[in-house]
N, C-alpha and C positions, 0 to 999 in steps of 0.2 A: 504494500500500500504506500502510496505517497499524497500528500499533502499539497496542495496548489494553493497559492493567493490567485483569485483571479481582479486585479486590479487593473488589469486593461479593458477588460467585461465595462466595470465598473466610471472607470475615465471614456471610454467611449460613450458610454449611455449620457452621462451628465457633460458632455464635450467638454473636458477636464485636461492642460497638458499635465508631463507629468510636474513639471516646478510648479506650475500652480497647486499642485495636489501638494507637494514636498513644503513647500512657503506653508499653506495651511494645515500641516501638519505638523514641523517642526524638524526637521530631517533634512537632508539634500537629496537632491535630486537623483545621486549615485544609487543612494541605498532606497529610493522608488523601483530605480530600474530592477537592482538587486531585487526586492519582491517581486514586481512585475516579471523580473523571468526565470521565475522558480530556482533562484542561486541561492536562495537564503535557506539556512540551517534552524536556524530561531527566529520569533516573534515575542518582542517583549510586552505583554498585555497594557502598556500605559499606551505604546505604537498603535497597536491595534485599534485600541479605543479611539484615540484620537483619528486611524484613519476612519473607524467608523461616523466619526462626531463630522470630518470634513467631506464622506463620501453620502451620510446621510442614509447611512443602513446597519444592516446586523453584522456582528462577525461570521454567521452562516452564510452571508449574502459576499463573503472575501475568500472564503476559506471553502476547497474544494480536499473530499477525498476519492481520490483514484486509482484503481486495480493497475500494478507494476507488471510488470514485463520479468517475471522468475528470472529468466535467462538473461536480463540487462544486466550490466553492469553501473557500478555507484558513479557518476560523473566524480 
């Protein structure tokens, strides 16, 4: 199983770039990207909230779980 942020879902619906999103949350823009492309290892729940409080949803509504690939190997 693996863990998705779907943050681009999310920037797309609300035409959000990602600095706008990064400024309203408190972050840079790096570590948006880093979420946004499933790089990230951890979410610190104060993050999360905050991107919920700027994306105007839940954190079921950022957070995806998704069936792995056995045979893949760990990026």
């Amino acid at each position: 199983m693996a863990i998705r942020v779907a943050i681009d879902v999310m920037l797309a619906e609300r035409q959000m770039s990602v600095g706008e999103l990064a400024e309203k949350v408190g972050i840079t823009p790096a570590n948006i990207s880093i979420l946004k492309n499933n790089h990230a290892r951890a979410i610190r729940f104060s993050t999360l909230e905050a991107l919920c409080q700027a994306l105007d949803c839940e954190p079921g509504d950022l957070l995806r779980r998704e069936n792995r690939d056995p045979t893949a190997e760990d990026a």
